[in-house]
PDB file of N, CA, C and O in Angstrom:
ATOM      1  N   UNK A   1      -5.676   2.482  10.253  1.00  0.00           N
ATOM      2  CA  UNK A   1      -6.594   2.927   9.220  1.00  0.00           C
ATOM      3  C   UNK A   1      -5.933   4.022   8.390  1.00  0.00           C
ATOM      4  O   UNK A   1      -5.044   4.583   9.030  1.00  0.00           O
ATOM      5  N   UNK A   2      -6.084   4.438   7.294  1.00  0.00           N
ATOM      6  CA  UNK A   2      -5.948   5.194   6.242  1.00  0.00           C
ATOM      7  C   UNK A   2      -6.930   5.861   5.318  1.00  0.00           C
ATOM      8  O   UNK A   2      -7.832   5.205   4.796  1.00  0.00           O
ATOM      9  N   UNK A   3      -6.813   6.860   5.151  1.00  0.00           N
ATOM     10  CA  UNK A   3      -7.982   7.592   4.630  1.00  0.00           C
ATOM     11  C   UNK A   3      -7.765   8.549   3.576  1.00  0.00           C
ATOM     12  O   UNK A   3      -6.965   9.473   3.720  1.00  0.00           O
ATOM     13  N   UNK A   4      -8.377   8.392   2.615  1.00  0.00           N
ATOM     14  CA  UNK A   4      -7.978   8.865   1.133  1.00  0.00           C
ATOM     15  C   UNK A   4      -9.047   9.199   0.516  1.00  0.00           C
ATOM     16  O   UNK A   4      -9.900   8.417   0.098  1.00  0.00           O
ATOM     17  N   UNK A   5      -9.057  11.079   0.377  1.00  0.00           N
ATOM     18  CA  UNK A   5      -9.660  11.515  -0.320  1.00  0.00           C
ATOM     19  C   UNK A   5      -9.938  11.953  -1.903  1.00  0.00           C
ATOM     20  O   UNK A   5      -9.372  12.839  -2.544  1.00  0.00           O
ATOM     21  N   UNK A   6     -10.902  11.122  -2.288  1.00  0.00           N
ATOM     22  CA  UNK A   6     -10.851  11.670  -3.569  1.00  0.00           C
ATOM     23  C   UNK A   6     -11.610  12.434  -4.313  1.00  0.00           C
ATOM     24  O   UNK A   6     -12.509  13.046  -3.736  1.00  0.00           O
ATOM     25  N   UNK A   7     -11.466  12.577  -5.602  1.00  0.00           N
ATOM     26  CA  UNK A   7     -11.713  14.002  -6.652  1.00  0.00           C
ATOM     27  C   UNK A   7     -12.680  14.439  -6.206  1.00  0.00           C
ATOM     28  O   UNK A   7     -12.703  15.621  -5.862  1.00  0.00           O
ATOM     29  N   UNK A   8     -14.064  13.415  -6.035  1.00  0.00           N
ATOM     30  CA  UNK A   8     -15.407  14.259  -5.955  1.00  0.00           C
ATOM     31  C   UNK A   8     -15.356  14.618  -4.297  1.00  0.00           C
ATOM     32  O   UNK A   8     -16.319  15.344  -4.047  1.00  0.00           O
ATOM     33  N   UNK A   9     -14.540  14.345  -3.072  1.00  0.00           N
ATOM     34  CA  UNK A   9     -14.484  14.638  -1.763  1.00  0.00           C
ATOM     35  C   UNK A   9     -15.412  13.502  -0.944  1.00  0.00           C
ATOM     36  O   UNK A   9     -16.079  13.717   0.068  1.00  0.00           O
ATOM     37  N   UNK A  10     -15.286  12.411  -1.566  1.00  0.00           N
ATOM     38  CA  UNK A  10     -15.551  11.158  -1.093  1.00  0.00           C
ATOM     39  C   UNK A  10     -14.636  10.553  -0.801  1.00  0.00           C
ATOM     40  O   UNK A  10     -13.703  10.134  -1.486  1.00  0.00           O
ATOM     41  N   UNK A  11     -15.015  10.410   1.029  1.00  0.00           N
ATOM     42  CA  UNK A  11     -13.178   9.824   1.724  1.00  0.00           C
ATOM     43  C   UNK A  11     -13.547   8.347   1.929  1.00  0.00           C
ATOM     44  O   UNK A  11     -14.692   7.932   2.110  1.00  0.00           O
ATOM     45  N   UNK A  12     -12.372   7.573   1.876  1.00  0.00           N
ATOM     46  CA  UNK A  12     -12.122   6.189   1.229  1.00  0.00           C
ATOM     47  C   UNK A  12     -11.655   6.034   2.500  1.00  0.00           C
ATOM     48  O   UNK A  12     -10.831   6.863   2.887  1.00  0.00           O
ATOM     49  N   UNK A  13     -12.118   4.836   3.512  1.00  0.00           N
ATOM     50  CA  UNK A  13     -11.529   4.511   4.351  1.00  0.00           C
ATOM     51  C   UNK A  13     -10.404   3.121   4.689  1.00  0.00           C
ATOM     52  O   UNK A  13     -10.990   2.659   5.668  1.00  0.00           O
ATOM     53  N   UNK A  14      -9.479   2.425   4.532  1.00  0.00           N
ATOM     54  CA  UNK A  14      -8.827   1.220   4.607  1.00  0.00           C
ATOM     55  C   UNK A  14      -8.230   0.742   5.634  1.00  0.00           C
ATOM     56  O   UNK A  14      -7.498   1.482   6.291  1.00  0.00           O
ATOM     57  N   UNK A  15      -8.450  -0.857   6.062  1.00  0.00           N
ATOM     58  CA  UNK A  15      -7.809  -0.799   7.167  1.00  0.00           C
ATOM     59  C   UNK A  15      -6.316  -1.870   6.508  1.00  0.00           C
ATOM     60  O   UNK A  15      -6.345  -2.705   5.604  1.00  0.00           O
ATOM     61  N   UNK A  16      -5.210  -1.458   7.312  1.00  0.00           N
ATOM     62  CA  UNK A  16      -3.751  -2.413   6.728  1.00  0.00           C
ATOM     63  C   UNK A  16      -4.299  -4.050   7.017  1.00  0.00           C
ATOM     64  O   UNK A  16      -4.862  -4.369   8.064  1.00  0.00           O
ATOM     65  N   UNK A  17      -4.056  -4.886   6.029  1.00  0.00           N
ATOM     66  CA  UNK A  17      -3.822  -6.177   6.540  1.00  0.00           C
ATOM     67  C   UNK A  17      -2.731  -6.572   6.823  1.00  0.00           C
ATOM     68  O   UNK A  17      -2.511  -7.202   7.857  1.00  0.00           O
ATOM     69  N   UNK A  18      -1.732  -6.241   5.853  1.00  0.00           N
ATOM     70  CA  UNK A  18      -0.209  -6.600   6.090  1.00  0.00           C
ATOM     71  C   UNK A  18       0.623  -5.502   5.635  1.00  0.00           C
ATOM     72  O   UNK A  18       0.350  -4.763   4.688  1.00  0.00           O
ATOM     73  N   UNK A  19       1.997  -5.423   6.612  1.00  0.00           N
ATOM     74  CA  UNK A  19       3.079  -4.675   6.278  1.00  0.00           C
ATOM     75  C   UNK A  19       4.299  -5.481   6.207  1.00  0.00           C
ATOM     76  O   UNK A  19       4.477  -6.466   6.924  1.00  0.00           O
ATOM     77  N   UNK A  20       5.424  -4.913   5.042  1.00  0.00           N
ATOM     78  CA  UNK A  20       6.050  -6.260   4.633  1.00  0.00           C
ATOM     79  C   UNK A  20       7.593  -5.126   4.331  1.00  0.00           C
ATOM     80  O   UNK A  20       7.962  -4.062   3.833  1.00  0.00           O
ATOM     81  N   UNK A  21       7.943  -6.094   4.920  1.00  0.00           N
ATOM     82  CA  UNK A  21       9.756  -5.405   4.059  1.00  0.00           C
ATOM     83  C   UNK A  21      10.317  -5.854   3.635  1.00  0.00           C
ATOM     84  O   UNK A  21      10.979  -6.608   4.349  1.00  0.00           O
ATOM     85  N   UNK A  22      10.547  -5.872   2.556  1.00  0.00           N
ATOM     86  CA  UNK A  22      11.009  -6.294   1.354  1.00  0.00           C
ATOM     87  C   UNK A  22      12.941  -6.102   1.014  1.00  0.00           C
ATOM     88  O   UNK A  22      13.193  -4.897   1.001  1.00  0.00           O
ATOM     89  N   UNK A  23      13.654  -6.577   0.874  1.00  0.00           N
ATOM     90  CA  UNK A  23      14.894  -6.841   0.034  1.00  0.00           C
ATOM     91  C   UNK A  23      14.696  -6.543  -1.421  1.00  0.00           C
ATOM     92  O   UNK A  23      14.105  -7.214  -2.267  1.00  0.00           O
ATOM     93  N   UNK A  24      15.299  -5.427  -1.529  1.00  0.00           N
ATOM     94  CA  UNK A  24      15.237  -5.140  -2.999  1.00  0.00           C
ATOM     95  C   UNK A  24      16.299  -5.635  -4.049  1.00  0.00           C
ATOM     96  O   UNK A  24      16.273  -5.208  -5.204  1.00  0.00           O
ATOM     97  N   UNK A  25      17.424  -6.731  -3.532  1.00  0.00           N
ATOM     98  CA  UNK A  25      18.259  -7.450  -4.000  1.00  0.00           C
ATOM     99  C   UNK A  25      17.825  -8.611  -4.492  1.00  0.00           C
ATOM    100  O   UNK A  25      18.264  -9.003  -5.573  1.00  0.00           O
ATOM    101  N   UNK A  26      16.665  -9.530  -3.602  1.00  0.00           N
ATOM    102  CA  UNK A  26      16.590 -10.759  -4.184  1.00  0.00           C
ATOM    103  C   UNK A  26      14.982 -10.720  -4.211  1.00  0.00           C
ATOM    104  O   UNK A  26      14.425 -11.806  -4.369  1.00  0.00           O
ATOM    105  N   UNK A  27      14.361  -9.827  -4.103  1.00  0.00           N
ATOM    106  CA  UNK A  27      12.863  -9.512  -4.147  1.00  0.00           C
ATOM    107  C   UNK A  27      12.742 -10.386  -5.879  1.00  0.00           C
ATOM    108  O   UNK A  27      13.311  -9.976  -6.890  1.00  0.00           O
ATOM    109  N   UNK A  28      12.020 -11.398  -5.813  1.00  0.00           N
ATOM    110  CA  UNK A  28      11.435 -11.963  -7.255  1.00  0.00           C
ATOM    111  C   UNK A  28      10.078 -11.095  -7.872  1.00  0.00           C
ATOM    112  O   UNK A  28       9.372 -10.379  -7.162  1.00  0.00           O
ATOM    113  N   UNK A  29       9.865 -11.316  -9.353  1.00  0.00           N
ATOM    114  CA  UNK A  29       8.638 -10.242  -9.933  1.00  0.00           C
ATOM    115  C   UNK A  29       7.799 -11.623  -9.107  1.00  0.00           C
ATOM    116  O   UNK A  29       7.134 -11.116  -8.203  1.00  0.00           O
ATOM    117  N   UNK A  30       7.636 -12.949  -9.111  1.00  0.00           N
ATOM    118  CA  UNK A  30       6.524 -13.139  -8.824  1.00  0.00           C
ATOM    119  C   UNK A  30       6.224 -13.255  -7.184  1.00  0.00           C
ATOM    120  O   UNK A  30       5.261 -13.668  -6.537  1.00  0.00           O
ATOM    121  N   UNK A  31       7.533 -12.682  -6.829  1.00  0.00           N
ATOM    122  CA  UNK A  31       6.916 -12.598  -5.000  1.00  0.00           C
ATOM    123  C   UNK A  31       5.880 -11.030  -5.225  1.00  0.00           C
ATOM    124  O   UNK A  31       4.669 -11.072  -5.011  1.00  0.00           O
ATOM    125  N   UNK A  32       6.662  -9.586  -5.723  1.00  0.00           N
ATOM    126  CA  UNK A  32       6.003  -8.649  -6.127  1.00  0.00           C
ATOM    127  C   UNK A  32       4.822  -8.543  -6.634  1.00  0.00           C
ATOM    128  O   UNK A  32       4.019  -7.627  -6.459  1.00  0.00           O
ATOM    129  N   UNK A  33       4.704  -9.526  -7.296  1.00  0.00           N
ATOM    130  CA  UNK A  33       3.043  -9.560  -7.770  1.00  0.00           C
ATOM    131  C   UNK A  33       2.111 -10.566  -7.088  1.00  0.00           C
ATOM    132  O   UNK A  33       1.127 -11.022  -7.670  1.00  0.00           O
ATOM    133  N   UNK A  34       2.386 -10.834  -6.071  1.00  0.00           N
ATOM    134  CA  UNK A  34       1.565 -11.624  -5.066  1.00  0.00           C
ATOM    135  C   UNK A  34       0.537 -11.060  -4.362  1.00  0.00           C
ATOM    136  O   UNK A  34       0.783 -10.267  -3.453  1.00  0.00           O
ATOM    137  N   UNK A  35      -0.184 -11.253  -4.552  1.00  0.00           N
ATOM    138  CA  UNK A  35      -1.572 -10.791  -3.555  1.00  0.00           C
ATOM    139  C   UNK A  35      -1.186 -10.061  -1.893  1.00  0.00           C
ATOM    140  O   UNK A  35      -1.875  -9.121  -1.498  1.00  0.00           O
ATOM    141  N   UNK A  36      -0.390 -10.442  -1.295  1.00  0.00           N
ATOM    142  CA  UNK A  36       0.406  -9.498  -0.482  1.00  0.00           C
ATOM    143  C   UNK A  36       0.824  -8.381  -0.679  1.00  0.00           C
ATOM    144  O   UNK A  36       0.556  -7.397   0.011  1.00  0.00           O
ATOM    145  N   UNK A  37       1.705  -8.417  -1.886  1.00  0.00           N
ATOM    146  CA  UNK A  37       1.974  -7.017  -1.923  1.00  0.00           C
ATOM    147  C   UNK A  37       1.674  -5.759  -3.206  1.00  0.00           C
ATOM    148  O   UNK A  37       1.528  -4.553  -3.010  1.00  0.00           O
ATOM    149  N   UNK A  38       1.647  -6.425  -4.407  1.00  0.00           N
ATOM    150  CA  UNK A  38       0.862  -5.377  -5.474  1.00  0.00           C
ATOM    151  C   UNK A  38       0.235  -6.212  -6.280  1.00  0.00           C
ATOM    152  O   UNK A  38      -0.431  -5.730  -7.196  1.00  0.00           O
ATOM    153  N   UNK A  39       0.324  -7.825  -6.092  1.00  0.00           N
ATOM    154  CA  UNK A  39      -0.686  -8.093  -7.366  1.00  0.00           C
ATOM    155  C   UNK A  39      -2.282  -7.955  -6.885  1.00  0.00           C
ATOM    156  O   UNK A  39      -2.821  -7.520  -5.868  1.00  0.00           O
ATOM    157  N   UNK A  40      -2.802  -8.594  -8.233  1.00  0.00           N
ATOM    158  CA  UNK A  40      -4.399  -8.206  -8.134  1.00  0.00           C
ATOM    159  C   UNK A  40      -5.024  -9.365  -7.284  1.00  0.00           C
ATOM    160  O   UNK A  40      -4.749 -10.563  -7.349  1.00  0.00           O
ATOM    161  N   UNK A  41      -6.171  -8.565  -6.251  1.00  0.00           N
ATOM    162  CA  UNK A  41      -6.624  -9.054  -5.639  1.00  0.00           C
ATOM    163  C   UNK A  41      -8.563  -8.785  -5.611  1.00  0.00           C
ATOM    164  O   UNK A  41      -9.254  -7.999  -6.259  1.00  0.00           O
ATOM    165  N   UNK A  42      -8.864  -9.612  -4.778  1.00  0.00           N
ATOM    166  CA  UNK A  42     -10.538  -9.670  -5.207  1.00  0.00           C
ATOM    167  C   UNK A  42     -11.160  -8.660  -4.298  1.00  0.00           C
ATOM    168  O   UNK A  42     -12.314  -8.656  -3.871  1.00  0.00           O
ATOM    169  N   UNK A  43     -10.239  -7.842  -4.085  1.00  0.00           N
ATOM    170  CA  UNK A  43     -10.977  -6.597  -3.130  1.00  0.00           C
ATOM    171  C   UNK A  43     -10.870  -5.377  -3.272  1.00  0.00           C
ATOM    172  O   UNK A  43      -9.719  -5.433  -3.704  1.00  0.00           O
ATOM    173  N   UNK A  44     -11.073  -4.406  -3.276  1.00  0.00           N
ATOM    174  CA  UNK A  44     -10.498  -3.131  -3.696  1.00  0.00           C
ATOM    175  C   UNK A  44      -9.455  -3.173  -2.526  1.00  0.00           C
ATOM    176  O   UNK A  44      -9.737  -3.506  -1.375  1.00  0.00           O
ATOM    177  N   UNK A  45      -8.372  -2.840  -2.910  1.00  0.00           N
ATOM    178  CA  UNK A  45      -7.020  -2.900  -2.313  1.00  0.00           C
ATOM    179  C   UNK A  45      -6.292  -1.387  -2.381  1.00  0.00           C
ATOM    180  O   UNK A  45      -6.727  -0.654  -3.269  1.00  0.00           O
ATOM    181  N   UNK A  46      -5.055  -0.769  -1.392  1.00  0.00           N
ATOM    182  CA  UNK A  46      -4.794   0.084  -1.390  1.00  0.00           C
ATOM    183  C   UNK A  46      -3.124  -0.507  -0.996  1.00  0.00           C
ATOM    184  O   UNK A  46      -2.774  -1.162  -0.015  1.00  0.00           O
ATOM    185  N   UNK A  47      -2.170   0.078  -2.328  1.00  0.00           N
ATOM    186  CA  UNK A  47      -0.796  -0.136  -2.052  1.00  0.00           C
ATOM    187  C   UNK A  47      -0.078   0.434  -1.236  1.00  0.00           C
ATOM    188  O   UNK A  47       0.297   1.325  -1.998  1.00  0.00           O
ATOM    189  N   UNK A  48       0.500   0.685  -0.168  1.00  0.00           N
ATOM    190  CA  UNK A  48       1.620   1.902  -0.580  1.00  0.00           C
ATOM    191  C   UNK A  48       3.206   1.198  -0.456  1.00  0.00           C
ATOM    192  O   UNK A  48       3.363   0.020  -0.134  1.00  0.00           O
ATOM    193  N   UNK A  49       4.193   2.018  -0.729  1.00  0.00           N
ATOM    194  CA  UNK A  49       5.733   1.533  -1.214  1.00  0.00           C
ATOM    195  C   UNK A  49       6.693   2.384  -0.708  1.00  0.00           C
ATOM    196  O   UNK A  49       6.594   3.398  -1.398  1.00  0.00           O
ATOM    197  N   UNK A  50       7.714   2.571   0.244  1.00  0.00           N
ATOM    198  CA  UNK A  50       8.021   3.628   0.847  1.00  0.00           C
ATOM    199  C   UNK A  50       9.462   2.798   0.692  1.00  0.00           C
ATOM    200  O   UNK A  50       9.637   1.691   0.184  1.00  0.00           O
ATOM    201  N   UNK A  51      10.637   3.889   1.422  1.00  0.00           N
ATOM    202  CA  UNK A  51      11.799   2.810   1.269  1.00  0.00           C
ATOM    203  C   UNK A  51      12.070   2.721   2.605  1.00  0.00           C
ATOM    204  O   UNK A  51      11.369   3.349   3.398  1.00  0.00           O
ATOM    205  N   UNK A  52      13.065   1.973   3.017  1.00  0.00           N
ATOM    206  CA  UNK A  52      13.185   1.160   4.403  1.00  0.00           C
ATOM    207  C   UNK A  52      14.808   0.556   4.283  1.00  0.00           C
ATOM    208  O   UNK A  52      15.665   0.496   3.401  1.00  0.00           O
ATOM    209  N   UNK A  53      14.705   0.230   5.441  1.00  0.00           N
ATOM    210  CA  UNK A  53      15.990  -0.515   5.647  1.00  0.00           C
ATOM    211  C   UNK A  53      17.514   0.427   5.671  1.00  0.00           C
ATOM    212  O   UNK A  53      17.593   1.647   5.818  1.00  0.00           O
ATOM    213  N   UNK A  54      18.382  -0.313   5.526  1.00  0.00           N
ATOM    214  CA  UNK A  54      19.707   0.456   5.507  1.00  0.00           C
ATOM    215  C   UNK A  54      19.905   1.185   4.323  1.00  0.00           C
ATOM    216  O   UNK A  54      19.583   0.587   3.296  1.00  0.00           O
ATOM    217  N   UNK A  55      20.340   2.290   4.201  1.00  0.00           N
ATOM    218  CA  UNK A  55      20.944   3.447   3.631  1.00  0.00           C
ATOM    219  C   UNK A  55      22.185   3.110   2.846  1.00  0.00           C
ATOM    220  O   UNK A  55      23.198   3.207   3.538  1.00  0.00           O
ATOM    221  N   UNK A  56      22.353   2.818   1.861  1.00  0.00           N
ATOM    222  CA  UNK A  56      24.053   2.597   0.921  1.00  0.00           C
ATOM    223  C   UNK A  56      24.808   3.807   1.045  1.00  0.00           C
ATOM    224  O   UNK A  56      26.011   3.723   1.292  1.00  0.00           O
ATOM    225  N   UNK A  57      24.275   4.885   0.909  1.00  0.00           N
ATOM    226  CA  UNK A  57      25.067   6.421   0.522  1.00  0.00           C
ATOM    227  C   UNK A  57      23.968   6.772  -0.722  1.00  0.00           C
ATOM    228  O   UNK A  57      23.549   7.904  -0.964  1.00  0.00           O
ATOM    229  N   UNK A  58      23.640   5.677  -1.371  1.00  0.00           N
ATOM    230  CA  UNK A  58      22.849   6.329  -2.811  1.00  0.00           C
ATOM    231  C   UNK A  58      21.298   5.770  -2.669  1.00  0.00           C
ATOM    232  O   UNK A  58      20.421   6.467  -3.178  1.00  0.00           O
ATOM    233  N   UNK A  59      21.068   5.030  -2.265  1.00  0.00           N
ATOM    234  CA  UNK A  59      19.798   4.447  -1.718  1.00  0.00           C
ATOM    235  C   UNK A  59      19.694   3.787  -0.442  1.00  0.00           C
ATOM    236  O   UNK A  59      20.592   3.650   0.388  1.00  0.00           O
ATOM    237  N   UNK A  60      17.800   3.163  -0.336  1.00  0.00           N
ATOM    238  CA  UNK A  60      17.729   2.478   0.817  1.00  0.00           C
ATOM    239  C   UNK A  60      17.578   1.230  -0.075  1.00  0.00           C
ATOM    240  O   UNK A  60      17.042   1.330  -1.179  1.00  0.00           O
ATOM    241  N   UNK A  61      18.056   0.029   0.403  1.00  0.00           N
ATOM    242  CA  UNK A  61      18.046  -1.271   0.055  1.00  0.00           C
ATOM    243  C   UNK A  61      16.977  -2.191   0.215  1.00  0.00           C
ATOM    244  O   UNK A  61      17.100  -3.351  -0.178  1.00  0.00           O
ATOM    245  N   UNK A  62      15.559  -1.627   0.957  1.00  0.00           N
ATOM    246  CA  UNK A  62      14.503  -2.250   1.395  1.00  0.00           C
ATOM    247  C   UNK A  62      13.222  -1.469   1.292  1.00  0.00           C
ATOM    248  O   UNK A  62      12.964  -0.486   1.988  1.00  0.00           O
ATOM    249  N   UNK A  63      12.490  -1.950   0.428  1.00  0.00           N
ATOM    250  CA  UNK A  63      10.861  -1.545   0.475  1.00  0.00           C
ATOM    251  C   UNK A  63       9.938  -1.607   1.486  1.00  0.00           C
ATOM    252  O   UNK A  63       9.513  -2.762   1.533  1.00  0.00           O
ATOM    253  N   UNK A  64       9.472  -0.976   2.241  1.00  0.00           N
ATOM    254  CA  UNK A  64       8.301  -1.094   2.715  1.00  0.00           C
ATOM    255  C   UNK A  64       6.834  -1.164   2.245  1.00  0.00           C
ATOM    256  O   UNK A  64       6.180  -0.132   2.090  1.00  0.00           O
ATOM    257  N   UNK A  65       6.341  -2.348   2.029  1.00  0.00           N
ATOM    258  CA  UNK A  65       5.196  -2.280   1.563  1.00  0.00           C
ATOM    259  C   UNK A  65       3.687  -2.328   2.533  1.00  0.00           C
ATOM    260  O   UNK A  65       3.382  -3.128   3.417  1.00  0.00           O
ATOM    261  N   UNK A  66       3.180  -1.558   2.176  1.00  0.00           N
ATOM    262  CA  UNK A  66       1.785  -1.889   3.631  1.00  0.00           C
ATOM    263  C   UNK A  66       0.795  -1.900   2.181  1.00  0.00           C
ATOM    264  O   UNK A  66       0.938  -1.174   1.197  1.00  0.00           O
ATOM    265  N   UNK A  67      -0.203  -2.930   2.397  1.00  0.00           N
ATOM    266  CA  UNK A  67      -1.300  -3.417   1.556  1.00  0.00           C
ATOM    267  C   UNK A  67      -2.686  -3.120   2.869  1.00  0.00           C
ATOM    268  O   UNK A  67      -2.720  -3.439   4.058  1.00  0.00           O
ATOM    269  N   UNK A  68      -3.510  -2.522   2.160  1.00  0.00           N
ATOM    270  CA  UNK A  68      -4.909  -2.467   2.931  1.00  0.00           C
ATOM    271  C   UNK A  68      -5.923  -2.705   2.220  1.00  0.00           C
ATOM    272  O   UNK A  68      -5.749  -2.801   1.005  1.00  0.00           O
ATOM    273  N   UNK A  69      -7.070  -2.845   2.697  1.00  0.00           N
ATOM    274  CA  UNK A  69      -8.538  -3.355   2.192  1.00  0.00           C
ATOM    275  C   UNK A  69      -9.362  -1.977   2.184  1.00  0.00           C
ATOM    276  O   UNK A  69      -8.962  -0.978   2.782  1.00  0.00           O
ATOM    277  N   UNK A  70     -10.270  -2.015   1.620  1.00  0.00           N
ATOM    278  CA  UNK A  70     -11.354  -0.926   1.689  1.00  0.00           C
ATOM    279  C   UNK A  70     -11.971  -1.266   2.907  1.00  0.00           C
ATOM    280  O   UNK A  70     -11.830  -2.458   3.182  1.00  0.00           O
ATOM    281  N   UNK A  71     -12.659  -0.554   3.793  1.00  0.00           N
ATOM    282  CA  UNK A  71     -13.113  -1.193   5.138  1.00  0.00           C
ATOM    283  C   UNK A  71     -14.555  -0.236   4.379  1.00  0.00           C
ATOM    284  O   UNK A  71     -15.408  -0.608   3.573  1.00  0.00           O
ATOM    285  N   UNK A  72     -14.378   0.833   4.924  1.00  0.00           N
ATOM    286  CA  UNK A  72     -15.912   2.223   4.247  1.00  0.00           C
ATOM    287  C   UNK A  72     -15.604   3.182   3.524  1.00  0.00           C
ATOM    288  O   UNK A  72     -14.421   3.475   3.351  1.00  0.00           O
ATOM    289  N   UNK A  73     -16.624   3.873   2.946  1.00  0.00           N
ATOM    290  CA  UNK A  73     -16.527   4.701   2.164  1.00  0.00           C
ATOM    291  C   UNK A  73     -17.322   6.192   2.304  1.00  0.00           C
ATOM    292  O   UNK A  73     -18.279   6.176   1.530  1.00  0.00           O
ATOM    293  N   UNK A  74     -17.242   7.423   3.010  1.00  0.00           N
ATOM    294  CA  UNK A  74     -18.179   8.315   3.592  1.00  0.00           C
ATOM    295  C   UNK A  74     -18.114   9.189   2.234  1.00  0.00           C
ATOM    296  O   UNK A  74     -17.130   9.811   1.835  1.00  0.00           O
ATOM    297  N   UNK A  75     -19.749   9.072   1.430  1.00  0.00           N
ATOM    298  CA  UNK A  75     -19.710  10.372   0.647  1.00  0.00           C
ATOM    299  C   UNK A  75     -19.472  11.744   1.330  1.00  0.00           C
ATOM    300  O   UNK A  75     -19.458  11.858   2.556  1.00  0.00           O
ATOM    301  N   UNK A  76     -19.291  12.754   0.497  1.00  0.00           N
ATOM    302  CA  UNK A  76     -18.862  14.344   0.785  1.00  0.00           C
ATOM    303  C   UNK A  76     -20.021  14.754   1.728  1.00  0.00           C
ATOM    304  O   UNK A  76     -20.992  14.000   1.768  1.00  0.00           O
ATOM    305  N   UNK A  77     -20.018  16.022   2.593  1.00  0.00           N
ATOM    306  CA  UNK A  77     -20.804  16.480   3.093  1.00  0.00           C
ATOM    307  C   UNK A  77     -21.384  17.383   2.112  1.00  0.00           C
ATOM    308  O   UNK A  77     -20.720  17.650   1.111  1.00  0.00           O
ATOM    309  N   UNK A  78     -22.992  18.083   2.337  1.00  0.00           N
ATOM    310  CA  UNK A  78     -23.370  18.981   1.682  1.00  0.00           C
ATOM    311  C   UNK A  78     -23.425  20.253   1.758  1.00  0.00           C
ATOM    312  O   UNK A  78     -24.588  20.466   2.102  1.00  0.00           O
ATOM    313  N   UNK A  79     -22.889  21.262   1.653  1.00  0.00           N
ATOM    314  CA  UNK A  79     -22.391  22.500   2.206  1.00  0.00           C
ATOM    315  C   UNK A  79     -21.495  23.269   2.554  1.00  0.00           C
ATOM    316  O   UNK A  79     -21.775  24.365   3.038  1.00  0.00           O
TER     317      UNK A  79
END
């Protein structure tokens, strides 16, 4: 689960469906925009993009992508 607070202090709860590692050499735009990993989907969705994999000296060569769903949503407390 993941939990993300926002502006008004209404925390956003998500659970991961999939985590994916990605090749940033032969990664295609339309694998990238696939419902897996950042295209649009029919749910409120939560990206994140981290890097992964082996180290060159100047970068990492592999994305980590984890995609989650909205599971709940707890308004702010009062006080």
């Amino acid at each position: 689960l993941i939990d993300v607070t926002g502006r008004g202090g209404t925390i956003y709860t998500y659970a991961v469906t999939n985590i994916r590692q990605v090749d940033i050499e032969t990664l295609t735009l339309k694998e990238l925009r696939g419902p897996d990993l950042v295209g649009h989907t029919d749910y409120h969705a939560l990206t994140l993009i981290t890097c992964g994999g082996t180290f060159n000296g100047e970068e990492y060569l592999s994305r980590d992508i984890v995609r989650a769903e909205l599971a709940t949503s707890q308004p702010p407390e009062n006080g």
